[in-house]
SEVEX-412261 format. One record per residue: residue number from 1; residue in one letter; y, x, z of N, C-alpha, C in turn. Coordinates in Angstrom, 1 decimal, always signed. Each point is the difference from the previous one (the first is absolute). Example, Ala and Ser with C-alpha at 12.3 -4.5 7.8 and 13.67 -1.06 7.14 Angstrom:
! residues 2
1,A,-5.7,+13.2,+7.8,+1.2,-0.9,+0.0,+1.2,+0.9,+0.0
2,S,+1.1,-0.4,-0.7,+1.1,+0.9,+0.0,+1.1,-0.8,+0.8
This chain:
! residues 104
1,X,+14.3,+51.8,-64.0,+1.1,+0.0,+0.9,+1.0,-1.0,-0.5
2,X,+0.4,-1.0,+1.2,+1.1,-1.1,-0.7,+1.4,+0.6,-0.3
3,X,+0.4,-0.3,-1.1,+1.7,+0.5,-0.9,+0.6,-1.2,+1.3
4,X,+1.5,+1.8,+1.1,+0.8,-0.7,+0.4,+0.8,-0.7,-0.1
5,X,-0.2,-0.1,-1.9,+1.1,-0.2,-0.9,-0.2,-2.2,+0.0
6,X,-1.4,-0.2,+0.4,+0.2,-1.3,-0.3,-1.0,-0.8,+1.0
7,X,+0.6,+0.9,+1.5,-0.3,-0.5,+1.1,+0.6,-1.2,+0.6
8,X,+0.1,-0.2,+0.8,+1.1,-1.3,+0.3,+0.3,+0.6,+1.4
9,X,+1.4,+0.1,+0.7,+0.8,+0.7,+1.2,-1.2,-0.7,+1.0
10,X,+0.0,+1.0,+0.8,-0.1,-1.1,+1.4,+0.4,-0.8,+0.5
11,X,-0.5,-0.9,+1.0,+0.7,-1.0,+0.2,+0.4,+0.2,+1.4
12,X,+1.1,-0.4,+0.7,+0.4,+0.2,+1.9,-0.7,-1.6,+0.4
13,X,-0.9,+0.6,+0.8,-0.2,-1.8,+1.2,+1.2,-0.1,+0.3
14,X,+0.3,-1.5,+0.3,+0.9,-0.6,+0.9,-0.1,-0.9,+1.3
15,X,+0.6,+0.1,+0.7,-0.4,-0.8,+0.7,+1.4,-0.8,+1.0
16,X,-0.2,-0.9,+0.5,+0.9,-0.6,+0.2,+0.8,+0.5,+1.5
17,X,+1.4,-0.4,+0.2,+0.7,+1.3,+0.8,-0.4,-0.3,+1.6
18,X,-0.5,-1.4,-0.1,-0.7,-0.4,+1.3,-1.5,+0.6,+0.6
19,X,-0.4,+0.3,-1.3,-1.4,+1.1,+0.2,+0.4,+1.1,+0.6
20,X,+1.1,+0.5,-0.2,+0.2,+1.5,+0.1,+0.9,+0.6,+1.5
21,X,-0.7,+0.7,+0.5,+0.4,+0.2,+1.6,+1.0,+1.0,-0.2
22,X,+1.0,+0.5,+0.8,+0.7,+1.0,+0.2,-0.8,+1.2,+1.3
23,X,-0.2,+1.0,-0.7,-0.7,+1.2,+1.2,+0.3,-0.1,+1.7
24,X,-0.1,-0.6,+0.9,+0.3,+0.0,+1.3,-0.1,+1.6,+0.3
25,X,-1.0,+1.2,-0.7,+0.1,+1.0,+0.6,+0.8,+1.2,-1.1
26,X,+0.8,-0.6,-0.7,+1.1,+0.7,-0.7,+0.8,+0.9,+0.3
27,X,-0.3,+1.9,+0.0,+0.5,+0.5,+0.7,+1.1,-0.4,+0.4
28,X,+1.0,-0.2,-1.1,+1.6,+0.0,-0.1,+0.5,-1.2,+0.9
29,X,-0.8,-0.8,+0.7,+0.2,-1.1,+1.3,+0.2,+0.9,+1.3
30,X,-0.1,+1.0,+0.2,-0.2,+1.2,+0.8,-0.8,+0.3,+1.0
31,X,-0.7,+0.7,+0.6,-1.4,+0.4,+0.8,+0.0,-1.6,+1.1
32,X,+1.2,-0.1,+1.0,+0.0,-1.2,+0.7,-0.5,-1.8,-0.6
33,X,+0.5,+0.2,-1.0,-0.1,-1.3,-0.7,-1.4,+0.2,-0.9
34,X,-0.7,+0.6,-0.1,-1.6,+0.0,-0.8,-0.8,+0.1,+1.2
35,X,+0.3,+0.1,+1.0,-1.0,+0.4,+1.4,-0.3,-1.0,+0.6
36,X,+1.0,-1.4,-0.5,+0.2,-1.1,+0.3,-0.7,-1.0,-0.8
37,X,-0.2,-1.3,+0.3,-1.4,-0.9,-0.8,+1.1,-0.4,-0.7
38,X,+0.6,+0.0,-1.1,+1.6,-0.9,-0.7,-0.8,-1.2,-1.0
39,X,+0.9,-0.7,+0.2,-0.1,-1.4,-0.7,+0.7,+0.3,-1.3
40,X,-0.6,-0.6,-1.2,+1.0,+0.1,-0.9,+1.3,+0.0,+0.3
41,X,+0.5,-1.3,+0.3,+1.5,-0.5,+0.3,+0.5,+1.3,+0.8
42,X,-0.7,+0.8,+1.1,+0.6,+1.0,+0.9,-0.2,+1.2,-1.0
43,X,-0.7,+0.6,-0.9,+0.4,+0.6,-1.4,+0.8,-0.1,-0.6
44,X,+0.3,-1.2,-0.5,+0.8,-0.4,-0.9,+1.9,+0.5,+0.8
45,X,+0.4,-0.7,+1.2,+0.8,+0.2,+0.7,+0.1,+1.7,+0.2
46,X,-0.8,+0.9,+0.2,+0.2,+1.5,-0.1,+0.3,+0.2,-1.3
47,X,-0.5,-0.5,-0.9,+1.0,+0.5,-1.4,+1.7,-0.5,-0.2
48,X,-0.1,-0.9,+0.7,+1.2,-0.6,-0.9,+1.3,+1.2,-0.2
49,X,-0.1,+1.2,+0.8,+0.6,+1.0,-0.2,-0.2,+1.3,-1.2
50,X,-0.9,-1.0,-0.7,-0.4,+0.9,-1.3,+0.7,+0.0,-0.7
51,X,+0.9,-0.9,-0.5,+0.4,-0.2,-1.3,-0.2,-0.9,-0.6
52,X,-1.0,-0.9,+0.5,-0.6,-1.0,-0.6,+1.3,-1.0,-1.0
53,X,+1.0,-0.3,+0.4,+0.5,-0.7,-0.7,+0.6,+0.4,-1.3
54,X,+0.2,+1.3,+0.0,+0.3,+0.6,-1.3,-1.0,-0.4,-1.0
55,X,-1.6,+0.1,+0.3,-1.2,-0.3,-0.7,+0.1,-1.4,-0.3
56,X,+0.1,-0.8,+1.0,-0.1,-1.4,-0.5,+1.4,-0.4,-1.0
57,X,+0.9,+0.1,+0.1,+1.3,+0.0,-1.2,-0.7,+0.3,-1.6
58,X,-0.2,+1.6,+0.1,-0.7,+0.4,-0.8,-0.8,-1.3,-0.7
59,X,-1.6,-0.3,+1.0,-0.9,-0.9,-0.7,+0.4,-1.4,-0.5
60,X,+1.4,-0.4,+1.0,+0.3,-1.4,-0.7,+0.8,+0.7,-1.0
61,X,+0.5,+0.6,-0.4,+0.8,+0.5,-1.5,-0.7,+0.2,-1.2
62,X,-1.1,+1.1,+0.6,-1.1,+0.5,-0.8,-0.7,-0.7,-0.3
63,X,-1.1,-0.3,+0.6,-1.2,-0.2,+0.0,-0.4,+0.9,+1.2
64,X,-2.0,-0.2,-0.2,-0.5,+1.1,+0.5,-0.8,+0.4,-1.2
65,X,+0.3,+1.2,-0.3,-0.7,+0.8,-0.9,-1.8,+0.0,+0.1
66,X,-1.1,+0.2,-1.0,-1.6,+0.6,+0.5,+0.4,+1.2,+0.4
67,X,+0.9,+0.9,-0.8,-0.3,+1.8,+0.7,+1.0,-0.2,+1.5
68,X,+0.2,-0.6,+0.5,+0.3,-0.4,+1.2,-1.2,-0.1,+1.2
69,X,-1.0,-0.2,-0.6,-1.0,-0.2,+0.7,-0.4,+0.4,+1.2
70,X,-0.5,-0.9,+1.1,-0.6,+0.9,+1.5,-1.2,+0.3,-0.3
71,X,-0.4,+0.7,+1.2,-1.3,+0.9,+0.4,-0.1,-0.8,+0.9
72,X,-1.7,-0.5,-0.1,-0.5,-0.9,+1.4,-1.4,+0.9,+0.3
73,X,-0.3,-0.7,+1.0,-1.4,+0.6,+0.3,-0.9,-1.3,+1.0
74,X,-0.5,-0.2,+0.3,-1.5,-0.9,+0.3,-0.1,+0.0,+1.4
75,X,+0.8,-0.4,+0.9,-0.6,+0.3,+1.5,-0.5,-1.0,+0.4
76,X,-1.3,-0.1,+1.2,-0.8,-0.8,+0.5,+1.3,-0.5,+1.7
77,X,+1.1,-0.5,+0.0,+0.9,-0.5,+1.0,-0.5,-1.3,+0.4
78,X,-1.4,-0.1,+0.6,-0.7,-0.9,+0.6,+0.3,-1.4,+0.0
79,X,+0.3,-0.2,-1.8,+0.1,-1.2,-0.8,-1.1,-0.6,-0.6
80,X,-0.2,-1.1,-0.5,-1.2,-0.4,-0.7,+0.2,+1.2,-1.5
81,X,+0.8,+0.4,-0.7,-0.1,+0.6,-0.8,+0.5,+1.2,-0.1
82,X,-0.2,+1.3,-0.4,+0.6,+1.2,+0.0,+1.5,-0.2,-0.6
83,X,+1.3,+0.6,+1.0,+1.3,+0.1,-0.3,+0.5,+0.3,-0.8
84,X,+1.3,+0.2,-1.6,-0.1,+0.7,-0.3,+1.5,+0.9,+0.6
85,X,+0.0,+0.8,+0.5,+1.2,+0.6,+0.7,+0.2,+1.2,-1.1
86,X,+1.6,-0.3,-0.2,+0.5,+0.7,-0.6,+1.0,+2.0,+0.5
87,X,-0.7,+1.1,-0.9,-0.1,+0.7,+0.4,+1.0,+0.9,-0.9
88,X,+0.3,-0.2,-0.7,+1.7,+0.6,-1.1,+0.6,-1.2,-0.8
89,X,+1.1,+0.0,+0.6,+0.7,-1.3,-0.3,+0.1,-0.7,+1.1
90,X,+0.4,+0.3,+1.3,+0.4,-0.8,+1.3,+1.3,-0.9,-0.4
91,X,+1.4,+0.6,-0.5,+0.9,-0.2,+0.3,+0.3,-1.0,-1.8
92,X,-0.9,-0.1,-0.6,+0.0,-0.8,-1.1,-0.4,-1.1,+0.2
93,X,-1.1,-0.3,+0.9,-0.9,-0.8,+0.9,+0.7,-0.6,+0.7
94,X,+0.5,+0.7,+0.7,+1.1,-0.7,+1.6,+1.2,-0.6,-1.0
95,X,+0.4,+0.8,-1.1,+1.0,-1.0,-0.8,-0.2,-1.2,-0.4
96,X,-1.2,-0.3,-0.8,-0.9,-0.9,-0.5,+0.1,-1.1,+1.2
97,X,-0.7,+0.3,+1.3,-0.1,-0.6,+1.1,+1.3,-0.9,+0.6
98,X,+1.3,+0.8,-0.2,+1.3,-0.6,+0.8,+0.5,-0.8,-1.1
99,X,-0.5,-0.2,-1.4,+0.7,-0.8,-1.4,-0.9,-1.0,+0.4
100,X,-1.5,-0.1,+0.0,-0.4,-1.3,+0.6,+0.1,-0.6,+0.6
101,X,-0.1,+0.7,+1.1,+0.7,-0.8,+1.5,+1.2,-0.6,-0.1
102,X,+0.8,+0.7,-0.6,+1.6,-0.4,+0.3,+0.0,-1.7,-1.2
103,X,-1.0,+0.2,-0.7,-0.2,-1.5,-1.0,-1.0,-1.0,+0.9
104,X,-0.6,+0.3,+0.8,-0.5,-1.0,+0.8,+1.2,-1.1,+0.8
């Protein structure tokens, strides 16, 4: 049995913030707005009443932390490659998203 003692941590994949989708069917967008086909950008716009900017302050001060980390999952969104859409961590995401943008 291998000693936890001289294991090495696991490691988090990363992937880059353009990989990573925001849930179009996010409960907290509310029953109307997930029934609907949303575009990222039409996502993105239903958060901006999150709080998001508090998050993004935060990351330009901070950083972004690993134990920060999102939850993605693998969907087939009739791309050449499976999505990865993010599924805890929306509003870390959408912060991520409006710090980019706003540097473009």
């Amino acid at each position: 049995m291998p000693n936890p003692r001289t294991q090495s941590p696991p490691t988090i994949p990363t992937a880059p913030i353009e990989d990573l989708l925001l849930d179009a069917r996010n409960p907290r967008l509310g029953r109307h707005s997930i029934e609907r086909d949303l575009s990222q950008d039409q996502v993105l716009e239903l958060m901006q009443d999150w709080s998001l900017e508090e998050l993004a302050v935060s990351f330009l001060e901070s950083g972004y932390w690993p134990q920060e980390a999102v939850l993605t999952v693998r969907e087939d969104l009739g791309t050449s490659k499976n999505a990865l859409v993010v599924i805890e961590g929306s509003r870390r995401l959408a912060a991520l998203k409006m710090i980019f943008r706003a540097r473009r």
